[in-house]
C-alpha positions in Angstrom: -16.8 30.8 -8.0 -16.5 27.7 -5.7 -13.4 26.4 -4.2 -11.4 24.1 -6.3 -9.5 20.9 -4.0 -5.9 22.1 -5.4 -5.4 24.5 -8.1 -2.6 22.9 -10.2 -3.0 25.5 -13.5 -2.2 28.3 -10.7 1.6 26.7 -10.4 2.6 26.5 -14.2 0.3 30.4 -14.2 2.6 31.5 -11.3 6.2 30.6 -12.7 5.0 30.4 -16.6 8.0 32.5 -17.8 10.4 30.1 -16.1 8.8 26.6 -17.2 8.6 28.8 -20.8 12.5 29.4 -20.2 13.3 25.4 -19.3 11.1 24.5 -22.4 13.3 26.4 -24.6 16.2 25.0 -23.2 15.8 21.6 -23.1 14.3 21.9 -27.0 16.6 24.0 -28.4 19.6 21.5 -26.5 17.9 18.4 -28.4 19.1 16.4 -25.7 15.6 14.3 -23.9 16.9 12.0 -21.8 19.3 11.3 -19.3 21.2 14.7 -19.9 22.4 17.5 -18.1 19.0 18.6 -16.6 18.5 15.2 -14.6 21.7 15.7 -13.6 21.2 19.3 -12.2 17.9 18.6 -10.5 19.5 14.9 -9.1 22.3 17.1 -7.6 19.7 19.9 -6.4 16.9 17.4 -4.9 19.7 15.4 -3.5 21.0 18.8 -1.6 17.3 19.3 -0.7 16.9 16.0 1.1 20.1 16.2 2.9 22.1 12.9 1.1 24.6 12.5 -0.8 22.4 11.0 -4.2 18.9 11.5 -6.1 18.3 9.0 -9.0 15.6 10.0 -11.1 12.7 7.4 -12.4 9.7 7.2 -14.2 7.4 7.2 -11.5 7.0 6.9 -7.5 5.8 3.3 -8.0 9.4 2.4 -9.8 11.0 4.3 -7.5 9.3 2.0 -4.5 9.8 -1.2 -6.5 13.5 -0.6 -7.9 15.0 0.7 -4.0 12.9 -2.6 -2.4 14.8 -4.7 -5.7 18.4 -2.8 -4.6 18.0 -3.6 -1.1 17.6 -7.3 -1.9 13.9 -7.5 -1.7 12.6 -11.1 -3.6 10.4 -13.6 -3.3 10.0 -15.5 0.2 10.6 -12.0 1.8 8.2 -10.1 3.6 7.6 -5.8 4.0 6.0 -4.3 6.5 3.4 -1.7 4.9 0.8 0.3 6.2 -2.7 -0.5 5.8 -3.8 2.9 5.5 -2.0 4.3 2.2 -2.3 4.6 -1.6 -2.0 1.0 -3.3 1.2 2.1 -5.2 3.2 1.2 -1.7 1.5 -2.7 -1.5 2.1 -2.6 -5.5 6.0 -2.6 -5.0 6.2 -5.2 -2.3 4.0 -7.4 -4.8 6.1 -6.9 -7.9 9.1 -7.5 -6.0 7.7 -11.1 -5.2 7.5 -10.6 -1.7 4.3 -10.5 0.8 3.1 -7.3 2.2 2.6 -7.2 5.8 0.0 -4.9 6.9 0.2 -2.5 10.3 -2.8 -0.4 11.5 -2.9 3.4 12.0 -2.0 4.9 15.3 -4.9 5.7 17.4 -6.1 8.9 16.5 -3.6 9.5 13.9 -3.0 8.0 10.4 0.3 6.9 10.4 2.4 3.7 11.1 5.1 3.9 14.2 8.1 1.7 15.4 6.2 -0.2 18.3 3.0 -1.4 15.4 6.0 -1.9 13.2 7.7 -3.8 15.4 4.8 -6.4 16.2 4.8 -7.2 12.6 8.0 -8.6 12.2 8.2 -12.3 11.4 11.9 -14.1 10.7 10.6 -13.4 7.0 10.4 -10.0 7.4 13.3 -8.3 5.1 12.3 -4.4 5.1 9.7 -1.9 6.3 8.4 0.9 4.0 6.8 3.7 6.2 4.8 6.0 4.4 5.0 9.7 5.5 0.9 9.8 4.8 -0.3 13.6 4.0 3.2 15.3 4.8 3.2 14.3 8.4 6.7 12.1 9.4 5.6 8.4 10.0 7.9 7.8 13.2 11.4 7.6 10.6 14.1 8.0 13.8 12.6 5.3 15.7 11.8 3.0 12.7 15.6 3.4 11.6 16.6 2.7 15.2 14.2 -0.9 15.0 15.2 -1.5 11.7 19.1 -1.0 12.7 18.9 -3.6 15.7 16.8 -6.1 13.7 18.9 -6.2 10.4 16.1 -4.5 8.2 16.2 -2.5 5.3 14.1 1.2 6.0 12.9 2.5 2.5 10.7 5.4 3.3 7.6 6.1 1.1 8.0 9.6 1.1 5.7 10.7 -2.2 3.9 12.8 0.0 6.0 14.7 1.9 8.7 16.3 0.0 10.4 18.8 2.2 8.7 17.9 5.8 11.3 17.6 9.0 11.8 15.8 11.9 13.8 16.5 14.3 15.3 18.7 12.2 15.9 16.6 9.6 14.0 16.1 6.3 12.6 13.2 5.8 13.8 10.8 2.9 17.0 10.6 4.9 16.4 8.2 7.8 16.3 5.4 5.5 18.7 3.4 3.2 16.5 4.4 0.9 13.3 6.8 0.4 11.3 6.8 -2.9 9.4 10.1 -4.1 6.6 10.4 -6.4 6.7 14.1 -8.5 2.6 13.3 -9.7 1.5 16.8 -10.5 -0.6 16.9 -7.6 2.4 16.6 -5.5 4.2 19.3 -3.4 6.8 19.4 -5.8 4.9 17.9 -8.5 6.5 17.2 -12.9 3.8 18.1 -15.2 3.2 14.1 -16.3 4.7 11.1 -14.3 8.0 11.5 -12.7 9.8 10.0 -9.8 13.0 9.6 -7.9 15.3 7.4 -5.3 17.5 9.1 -3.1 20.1 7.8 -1.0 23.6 8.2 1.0 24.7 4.6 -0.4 27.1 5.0 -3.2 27.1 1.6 -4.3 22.9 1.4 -3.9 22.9 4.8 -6.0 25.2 3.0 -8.7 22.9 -0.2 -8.6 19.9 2.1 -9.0 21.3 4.4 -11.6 21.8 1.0 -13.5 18.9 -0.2 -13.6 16.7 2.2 -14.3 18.5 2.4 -17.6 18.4 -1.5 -18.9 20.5 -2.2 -16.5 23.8 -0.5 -18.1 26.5 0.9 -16.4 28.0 1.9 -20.1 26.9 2.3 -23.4 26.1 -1.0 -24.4 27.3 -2.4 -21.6 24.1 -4.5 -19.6 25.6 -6.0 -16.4 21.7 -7.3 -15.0 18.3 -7.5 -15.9 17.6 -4.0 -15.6 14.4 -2.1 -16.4 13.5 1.7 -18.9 12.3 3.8 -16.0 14.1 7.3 -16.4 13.0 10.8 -15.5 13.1 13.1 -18.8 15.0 16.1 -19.6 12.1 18.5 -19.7 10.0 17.0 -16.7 13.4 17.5 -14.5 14.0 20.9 -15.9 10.6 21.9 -14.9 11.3 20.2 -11.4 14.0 21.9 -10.8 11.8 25.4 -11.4 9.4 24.2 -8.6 11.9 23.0 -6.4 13.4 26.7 -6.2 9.9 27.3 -4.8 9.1 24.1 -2.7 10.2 25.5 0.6 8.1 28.6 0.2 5.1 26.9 -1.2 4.8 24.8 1.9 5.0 28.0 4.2 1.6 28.7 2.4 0.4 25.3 2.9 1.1 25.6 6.4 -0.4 29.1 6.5 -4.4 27.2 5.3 -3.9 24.7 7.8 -3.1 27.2 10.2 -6.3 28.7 9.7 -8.3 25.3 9.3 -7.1 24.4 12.9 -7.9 28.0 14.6 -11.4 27.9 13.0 -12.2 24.4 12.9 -10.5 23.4 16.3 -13.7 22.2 19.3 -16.3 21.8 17.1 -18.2 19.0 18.5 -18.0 15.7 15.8 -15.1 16.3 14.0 -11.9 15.9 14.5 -8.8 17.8 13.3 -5.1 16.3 12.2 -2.9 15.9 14.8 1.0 17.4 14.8 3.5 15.5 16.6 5.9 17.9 18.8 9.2 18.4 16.6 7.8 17.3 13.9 7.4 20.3 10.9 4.6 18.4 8.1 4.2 19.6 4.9 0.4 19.5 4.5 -0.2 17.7 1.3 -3.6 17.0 2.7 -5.6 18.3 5.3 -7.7 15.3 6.2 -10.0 15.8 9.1 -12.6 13.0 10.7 -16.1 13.0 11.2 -18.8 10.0 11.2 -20.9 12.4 9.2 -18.4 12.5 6.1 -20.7 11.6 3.6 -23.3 14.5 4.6 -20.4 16.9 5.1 -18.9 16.1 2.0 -22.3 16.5 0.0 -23.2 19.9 1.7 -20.1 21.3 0.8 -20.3 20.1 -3.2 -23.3 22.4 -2.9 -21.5 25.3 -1.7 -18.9 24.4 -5.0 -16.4 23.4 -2.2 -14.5 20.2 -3.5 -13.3 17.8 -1.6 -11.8 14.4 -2.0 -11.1 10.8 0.3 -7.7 9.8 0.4 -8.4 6.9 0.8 -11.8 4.7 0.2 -10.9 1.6 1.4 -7.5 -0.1 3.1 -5.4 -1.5 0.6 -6.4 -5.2 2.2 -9.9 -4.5 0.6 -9.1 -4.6 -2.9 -9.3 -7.7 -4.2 -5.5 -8.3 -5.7 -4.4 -8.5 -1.3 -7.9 -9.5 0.0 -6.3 -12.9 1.4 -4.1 -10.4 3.6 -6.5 -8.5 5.2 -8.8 -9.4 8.5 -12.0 -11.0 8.4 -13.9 -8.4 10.6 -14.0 -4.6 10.4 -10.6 -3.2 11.1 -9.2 0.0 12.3 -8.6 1.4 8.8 -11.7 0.2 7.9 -13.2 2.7 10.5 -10.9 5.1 9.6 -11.5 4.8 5.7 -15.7 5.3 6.5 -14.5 8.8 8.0 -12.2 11.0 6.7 -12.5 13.9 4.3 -9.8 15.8 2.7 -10.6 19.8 2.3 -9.2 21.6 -0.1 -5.5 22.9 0.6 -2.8 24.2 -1.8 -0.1 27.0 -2.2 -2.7 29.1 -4.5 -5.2 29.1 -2.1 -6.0 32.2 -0.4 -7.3 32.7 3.8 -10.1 34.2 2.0 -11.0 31.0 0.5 -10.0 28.8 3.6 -12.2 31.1 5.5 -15.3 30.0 2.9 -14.2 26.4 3.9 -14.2 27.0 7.5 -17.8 29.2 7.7 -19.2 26.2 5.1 -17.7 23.2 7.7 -18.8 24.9 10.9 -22.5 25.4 9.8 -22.8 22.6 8.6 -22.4 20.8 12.2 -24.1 23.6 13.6 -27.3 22.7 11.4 -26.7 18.8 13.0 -26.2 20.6 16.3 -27.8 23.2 17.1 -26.4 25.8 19.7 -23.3 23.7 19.7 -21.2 26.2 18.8 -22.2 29.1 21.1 
């Protein structure tokens, strides 16, 4: 048996009588969308993230686009983005009509932070998206401080990191706004596409509710150009069965990471994830460094360990933004040659972290020999 990246059949497996239960439920009700089980995991979610509203949409990518199109967000505008993320962040800016603005990693680290952020800004400049990248807070307290004194909107891309703290608080609730992606492979991940928009605005949570739903506050009643983005009955019942466990399934994230940093942590040529000091991440992804990726990465397929690279390339390399990316190699572009995610979920076991660990550290002891005595 090898060991898979992220076991997704061992979450329905784990709960199966309860997403059985909220099967029955919600088919037995007849009632599929925008019903009583949105509104129950809107209000739960919404208690979860500490504000006051959770609007749920199709998918994280409408929940980016329709909070950037709430706060104002149009053509002529400009949004700071990381370089290093998943497209879907760049993808909102663009279908907003506005230009995406890119801002290198941190050194050493993977994130964005205020004083990269705050280099960026131009007197187009109308919002900054911060993406909490692999459950790790992307510097939210000091970004809504920045974005406070210079008049931005703070929408926080936080698809992958539902449940992570700083300073005590979770994030999703530094910003005006914070969009969440529930794609199965998620921490708190809808069995198909599902998404949501949170928020302590009343008036941006009545905007939002709006338009995900053709833009009507009443039956019939279309006050804008809105859009058909809702999350459905049965994906929000089955939500609200994983939420009840969210909390507990990252404890036994945190528990492989744990043992992927005591094992892993010295070994000559590879480098390990930093944690910031009050910071509590959620581990979506362990993502360690190494110049040897590619060799790592193969002599682990042969050991049936799977492991995937979040991400290939910075967003700027794709060819729909290539006009907004340097000429010359870049940080990300450095970073992007290097990093391998190992496998890490709430159904895997020490014992199989442990395979991961003996399987990574021969490896470099094979490229270095005696370097680990």
């Amino acid at each position: 048996m090898g060991v898979p990246f992220l076991d997704l059949v061992a979450v329905y497996r784990e709960d199966a009588s309860d997403y059985d239960a909220a099967y029955h439920r919600v088919m037995n009700r007849g009632r599929w969308i925008l019903g009583p089980e949105l509104t129950a995991f809107e209000a739960a979610f919404a208690r979860h993230c500490g504000v006051r509203h959770a609007i749920g949409v199709g998918n994280g990518l409408d929940a980016l686009r329709m909070a950037l199109s709430a706060a104002g967000v149009g053509p002529g505008d400009e949004v700071v983005v990381p370089a290093h993320t998943f497209i879907a962040t760049w993808l909102a800016v663009q279908q907003c009509g506005a230009v995406p603005v890119p801002v290198e990693p941190v050194a050493g680290g993977f994130g964005i932070n205020a004083s990269g952020v705050a280099a960026a800004i131009t007197p187009r400049t109308r919002a900054v998206i911060p993406v909490h990248l692999y459950g790790h807070a992307a510097d939210p307290a000091a970004l809504r401080t920045l974005c406070d004194a210079r008049g931005l909107v703070l929408v926080e891309d936080a698809a992958q990191a539902h449940g992570a703290l700083h300073a005590g608080r979770r994030v999703g609730s530094f910003g005006s706004m914070a969009a969440f992606s529930f794609y199965p492979g998620k921490n708190l991940g809808a069995f198909g596409d599902a998404g949501a928009v949170v928020t302590d605005d009343d008036a941006l949570a009545a905007a939002l509710r709006s338009h995900r739903n053709y833009g009507s506050s009443a039956r019939y009643v279309h006050d804008e150009l809105g859009t058909n983005s809702r999350l459905d009955e049965l994906q929000a019942a089955w939500l609200a069965v994983r939420l009840a466990r969210l909390d507990e399934h990252n404890q036994r994230r945190s528990l492989v990471a744990d043992h992927y940093g005591q094992r892993l942590a010295g070994l000559p040529g590879l480098q390990l994830p930093a944690t910031t000091d009050g910071d509590q991440p959620v581990w979506h992804l362990y993502v360690v460094r190494t110049a040897q990726r590619d060799a790592l990465q193969a002599a682990l397929a042969t050991q049936g360990i799977e492991t995937l690279v979040h991400y290939p390339r910075p967003v700027y390399r794709f060819a729909p933004f290539a006009s907004l990316g340097p000429a010359g190699r870049s940080p990300s572009d450095a970073l992007c040659d290097e990093i391998l995610s190992l496998p890490i979920g709430p159904h895997m076991n020490l014992e199989d972290a442990e395979r991961v660990c003996v399987a990574v550290r021969g490896f470099f002891e094979a490229v270095r020999p005696g370097a680990m005595a």
